[in-house]
C-alpha positions in Angstrom: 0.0 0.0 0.0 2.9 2.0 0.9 3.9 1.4 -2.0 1.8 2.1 -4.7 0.9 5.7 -2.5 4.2 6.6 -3.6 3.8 5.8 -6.8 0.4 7.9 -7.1 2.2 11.0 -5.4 4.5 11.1 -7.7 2.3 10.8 -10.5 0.4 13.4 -9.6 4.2 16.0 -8.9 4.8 15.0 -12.5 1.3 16.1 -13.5 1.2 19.2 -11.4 4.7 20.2 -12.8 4.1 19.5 -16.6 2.4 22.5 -17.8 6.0 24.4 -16.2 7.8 23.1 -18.8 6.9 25.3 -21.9 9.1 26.0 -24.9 11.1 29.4 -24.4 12.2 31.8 -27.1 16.1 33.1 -26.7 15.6 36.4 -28.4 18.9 37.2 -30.8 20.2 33.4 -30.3 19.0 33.0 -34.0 16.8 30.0 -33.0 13.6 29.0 -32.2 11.9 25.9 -31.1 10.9 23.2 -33.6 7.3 22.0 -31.5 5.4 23.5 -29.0 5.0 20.7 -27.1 7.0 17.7 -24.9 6.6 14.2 -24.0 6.1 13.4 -20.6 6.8 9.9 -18.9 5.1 9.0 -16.1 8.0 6.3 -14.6 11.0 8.7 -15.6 12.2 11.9 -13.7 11.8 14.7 -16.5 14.6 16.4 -18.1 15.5 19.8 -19.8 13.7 20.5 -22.5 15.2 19.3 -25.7 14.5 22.4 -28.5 15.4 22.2 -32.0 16.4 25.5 -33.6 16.9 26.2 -37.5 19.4 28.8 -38.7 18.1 32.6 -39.9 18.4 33.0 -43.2 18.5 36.6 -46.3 17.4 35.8 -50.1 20.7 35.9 -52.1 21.6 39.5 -53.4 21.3 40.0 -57.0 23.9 40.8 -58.8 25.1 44.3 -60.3 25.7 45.6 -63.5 29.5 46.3 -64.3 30.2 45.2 -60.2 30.2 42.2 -57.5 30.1 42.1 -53.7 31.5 39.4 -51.7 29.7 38.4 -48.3 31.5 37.2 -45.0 28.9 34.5 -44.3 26.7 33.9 -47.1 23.0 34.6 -46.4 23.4 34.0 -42.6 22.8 36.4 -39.7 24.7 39.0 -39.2 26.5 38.0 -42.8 28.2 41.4 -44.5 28.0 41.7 -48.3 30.7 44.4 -49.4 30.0 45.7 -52.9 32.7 47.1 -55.5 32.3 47.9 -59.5 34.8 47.3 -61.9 38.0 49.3 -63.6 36.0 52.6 -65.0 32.7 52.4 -62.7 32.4 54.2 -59.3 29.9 52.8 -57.2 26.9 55.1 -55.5 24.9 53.9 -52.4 25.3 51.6 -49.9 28.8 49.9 -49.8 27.8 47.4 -47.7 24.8 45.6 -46.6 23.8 43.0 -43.3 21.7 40.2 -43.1 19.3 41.0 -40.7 17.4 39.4 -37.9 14.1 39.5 -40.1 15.7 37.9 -42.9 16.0 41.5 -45.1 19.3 43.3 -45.8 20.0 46.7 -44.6 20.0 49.4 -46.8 19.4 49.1 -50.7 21.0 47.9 -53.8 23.8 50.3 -55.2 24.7 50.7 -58.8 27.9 50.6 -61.0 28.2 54.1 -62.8 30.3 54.7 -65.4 32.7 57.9 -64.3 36.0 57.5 -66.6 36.0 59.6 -70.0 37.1 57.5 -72.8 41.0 56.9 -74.4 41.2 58.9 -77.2 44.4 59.6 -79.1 44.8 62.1 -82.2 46.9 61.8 -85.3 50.7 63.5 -85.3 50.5 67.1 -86.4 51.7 67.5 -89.9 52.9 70.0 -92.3 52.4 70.2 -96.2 53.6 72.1 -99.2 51.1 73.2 -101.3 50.8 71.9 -104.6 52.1 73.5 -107.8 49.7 76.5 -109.3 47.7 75.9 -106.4 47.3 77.4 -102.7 46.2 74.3 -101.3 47.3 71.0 -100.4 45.4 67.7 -100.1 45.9 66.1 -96.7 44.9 62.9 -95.2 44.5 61.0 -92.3 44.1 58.1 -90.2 41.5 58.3 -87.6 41.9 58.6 -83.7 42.5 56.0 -81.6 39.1 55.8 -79.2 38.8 53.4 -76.3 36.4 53.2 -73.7 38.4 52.2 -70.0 34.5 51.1 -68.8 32.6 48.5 -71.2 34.7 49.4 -73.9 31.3 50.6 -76.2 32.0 54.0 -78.0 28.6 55.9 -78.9 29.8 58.2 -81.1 32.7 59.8 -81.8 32.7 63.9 -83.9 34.9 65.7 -86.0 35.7 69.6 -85.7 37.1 70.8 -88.9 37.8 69.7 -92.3 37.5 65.8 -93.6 40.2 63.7 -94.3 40.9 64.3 -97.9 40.0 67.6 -98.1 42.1 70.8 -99.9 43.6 73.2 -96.8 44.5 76.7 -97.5 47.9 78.0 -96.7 48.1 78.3 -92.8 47.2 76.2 -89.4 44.0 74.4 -89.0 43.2 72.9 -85.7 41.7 69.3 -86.5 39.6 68.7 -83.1 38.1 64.8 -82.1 35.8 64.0 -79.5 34.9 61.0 -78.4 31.3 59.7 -76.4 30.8 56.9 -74.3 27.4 55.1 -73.2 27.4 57.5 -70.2 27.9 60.3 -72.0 31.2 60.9 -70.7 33.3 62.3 -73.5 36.9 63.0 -74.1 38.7 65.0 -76.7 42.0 65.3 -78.8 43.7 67.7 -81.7 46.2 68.3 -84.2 47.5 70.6 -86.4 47.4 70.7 -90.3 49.8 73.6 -91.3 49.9 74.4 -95.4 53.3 75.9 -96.4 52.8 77.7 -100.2 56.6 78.0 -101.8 56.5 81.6 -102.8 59.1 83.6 -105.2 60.2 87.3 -104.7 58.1 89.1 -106.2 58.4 90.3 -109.7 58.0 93.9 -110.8 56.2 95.0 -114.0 58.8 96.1 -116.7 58.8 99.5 -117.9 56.2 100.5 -120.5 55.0 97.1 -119.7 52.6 95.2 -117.1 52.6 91.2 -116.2 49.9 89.1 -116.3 50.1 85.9 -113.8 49.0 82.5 -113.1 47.4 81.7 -109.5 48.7 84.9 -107.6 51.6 85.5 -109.1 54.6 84.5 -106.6 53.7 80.8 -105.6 55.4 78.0 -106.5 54.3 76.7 -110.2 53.1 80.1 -111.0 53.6 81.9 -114.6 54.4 85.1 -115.0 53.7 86.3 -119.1 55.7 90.1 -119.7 53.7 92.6 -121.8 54.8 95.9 -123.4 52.9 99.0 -123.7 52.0 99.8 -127.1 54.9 101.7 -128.7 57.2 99.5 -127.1 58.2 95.9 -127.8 59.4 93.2 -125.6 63.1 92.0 -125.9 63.7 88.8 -123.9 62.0 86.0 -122.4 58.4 86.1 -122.5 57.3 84.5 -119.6 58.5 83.5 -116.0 58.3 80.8 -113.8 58.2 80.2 -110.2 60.3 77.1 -109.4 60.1 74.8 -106.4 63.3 76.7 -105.3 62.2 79.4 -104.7 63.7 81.4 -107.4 62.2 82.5 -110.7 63.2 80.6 -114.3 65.0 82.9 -117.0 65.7 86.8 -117.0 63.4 89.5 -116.9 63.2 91.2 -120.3 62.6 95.1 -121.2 60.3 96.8 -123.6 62.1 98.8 -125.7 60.3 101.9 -127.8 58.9 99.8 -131.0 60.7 100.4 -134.1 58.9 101.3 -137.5 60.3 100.3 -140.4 59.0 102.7 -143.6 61.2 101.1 -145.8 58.6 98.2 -147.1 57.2 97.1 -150.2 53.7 97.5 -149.6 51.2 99.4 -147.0 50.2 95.8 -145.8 53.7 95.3 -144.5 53.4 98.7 -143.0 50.3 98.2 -141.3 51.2 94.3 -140.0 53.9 95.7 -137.9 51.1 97.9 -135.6 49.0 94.6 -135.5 47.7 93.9 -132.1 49.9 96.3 -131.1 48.8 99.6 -131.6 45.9 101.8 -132.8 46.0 103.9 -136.0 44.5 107.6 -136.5 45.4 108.4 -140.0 44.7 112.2 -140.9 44.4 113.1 -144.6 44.4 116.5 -145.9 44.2 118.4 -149.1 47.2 120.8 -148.0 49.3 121.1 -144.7 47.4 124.9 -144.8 44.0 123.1 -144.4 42.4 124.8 -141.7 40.6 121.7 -140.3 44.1 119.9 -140.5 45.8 122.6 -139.2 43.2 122.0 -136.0 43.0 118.7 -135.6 46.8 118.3 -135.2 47.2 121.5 -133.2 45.1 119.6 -130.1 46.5 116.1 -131.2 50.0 117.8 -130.4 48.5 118.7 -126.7 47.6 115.1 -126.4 50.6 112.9 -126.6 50.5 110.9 -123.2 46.4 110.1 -123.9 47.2 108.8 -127.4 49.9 107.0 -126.1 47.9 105.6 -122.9 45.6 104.2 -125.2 48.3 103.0 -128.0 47.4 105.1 -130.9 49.8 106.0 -133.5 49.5 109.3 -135.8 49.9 108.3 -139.6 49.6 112.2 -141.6 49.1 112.2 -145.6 49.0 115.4 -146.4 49.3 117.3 -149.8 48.8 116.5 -153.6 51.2 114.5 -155.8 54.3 114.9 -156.3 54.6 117.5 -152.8 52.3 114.5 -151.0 54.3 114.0 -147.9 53.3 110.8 -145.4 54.9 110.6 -142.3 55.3 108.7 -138.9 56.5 111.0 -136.7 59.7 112.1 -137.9 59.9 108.9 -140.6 58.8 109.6 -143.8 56.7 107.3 -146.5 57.4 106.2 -149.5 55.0 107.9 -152.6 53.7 104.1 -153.1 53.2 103.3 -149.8 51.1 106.8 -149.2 48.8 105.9 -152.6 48.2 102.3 -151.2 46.9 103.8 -147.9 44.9 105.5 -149.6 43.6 103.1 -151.4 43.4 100.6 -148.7 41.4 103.1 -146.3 39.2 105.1 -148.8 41.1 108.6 -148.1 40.6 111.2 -150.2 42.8 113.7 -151.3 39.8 116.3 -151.8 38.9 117.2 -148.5 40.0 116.4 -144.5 39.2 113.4 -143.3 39.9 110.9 -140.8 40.1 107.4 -139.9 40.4 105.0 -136.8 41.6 101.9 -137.1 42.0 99.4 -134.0 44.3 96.9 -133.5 42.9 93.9 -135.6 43.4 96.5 -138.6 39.6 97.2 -138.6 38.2 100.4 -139.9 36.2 101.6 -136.6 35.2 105.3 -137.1 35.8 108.0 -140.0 35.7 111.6 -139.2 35.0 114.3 -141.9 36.2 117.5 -139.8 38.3 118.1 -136.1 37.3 116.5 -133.5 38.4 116.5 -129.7 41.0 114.5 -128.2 38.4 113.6 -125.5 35.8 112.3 -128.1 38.5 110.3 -129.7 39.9 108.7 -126.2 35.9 108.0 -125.1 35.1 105.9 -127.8 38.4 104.2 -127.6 37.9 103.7 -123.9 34.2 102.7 -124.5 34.3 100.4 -127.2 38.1 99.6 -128.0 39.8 98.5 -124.8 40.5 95.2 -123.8 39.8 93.8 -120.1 43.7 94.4 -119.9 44.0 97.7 -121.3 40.9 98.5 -118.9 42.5 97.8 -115.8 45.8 99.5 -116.8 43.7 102.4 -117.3 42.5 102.5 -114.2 45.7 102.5 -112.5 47.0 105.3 -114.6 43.7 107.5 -114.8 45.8 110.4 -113.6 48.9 109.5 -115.2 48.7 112.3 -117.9 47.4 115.0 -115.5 
């Protein structure tokens, strides 16, 4: 009886003390209890209470664009994820991030961003002559060298100045590159094309003469063409050129007064020695006491440097056979050579009259009395003068004043 009393008495401890024993939670151990309950036996003395705890776990961390992290513990607890971007990126926001106690990481998700400007590397700087006749040169070449230190991707990549190719004047050009990346980040380079033009002393205009050029006139491949006043003819070289020395070919020449010869066979040789050379104003009279004659030549005589400005020669036939006298300034025709005339430019010995002739040998205007030197030089400035003789005239409009 004894006994089994004991037996019930400690049934009923066990009993008493069972609902004691509850599952307890160890706040920041990182565990928990697997069951909420325990199994009690009657006939053994009851133990601790055996809990099963599972580990605290973060969802893996996604990775990042141009970067990586690298954690001291995984997912765990208390596990710290460090984050860095690679060569060319600079990483904004959190540089680190913990795995917390309600399975979330602190702070957010940084990003990669791309910081570095691009490589870019420019052609040399070069130098050119400029071609022959010309003030240009031609110049090429080869394209920069772009690279991006980041992902390597170039976006676009601009030009600031002339192409490849193209024809430079004579100076320095700056030739300017820049270069884009995905981020916009840009990075820029230059050169210098420089144009050298070969260029010869400059040539004066000869004496009673004027040059007409190629291109301007002193660079290298230029011609230079001598001209003579008319009056005057060109002895020596014609023409001039500018060599890649430097220096100009041959010898200037001179223009010497042009020499009449009267002593021909026929008016035709005569008149081919003023052709495209000089104007003609041949004067006929009846007698050297004609009054019109005596006029005309009177403001002729006041005129010298116009008539000569313009190229015009005097031709006088004056008279009746056998006193006819014809004469070139001071040289005097032959009696055949005065009746050809004549004949050749419808001159009569009646009356005065007049003829101008231009330089092709082409009857342009007949006069039957005096007229002005400054109706004569008019026409021949209005309807006579070549672009040439135009522009010389211009330069010596107040030559004869």
């Amino acid at each position: 009886m004894a006994v089994q009393l004991t037996r019930r008495g400690a049934l009923s401890l066990l009993l008493f003390l069972t609902p004691a024993v509850m599952p307890t939670w160890y706040a920041g151990s990182g565990y928990y209890p697997d069951e909420s309950y325990n199994e009690v036996y009657a006939e053994e003395v009851p133990q601790a209470p055996a809990l099963d705890y599972r580990e605290m776990r973060c969802h893996a961390l996604p990775f990042i664009t141009s970067g990586t992290y690298a954690c001291t513990n995984g997912v765990l607890l208390d596990s710290r994820c460090d984050y860095s971007c690679s060569s060319g990126y600079h990483l904004e926001g959190d540089r680190s991030r913990i795995c917390m106690e309600d399975g979330r990481w602190s702070g957010g998700e940084p990003v990669c961003v791309d910081i570095d400007p691009p490589k870019i590397r420019c052609p040399h700087s070069r130098e050119k002559m400029a071609e022959p006749e010309k003030l240009t040169a031609r110049v090429y070449w080869d394209p920069p060298l772009v690279k991006d230190s980041a992902d390597g991707t170039i976006t676009r990549v601009t030009l600031r100045g002339p192409e490849p190719g193209s024809h430079f004047p004579e100076g320095e050009h700056v030739i300017r590159y820049t270069a884009y990346d995905q981020a916009y980040n840009r990075a820029s380079c230059k050169f210098i094309v420089k144009v050298q033009v070969r260029r010869c002393p400059t040539l004066k205009p000869p004496q009673h003469g004027y040059l007409t050029c190629t291109s301007v006139g002193d660079n290298y491949g230029a011609t230079c063409e001598y001209h003579c006043d008319g009056g005057y003819e060109r002895q020596g070289t014609p023409s001039r050129v500018c060599q890649s020395s430097r220096q100009w070919s041959g010898s200037p020449p001179i223009c010497a007064p042009m020499k009449i010869n009267v002593n021909v066979n026929s008016a035709a040789g005569l008149l081919d020695q003023f052709y495209e050379k000089r104007r003609l104003l041949i004067i006929s009279a009846p007698d050297p006491s004609n009054r019109y004659y005596k006029m005309q030549i009177s403001m002729l005589q006041q005129s010298i440097c116009g008539l000569d400005l313009r190229h015009v020669t005097i031709i006088e036939l004056v008279g009746q056979p056998p006193q006819e006298v014809g004469r070139i300034r001071e040289q005097q025709l032959s009696a055949s050579i005065i009746e050809e005339l004549r004949q050749f430019q419808h001159l009569t010995r009646s009356y005065f009259n007049m003829v101008l002739i231009d330089k092709q040998g082409i009857d342009r205007e007949r006069y039957m009395e005096p007229v002005t030197p400054e109706e004569i030089f008019t026409f021949i400035d209005d309807y006579l003068l070549s672009n040439q003789e135009l522009t010389q005239r211009r330069m010596q409009r107040d030559i004869c004043e």
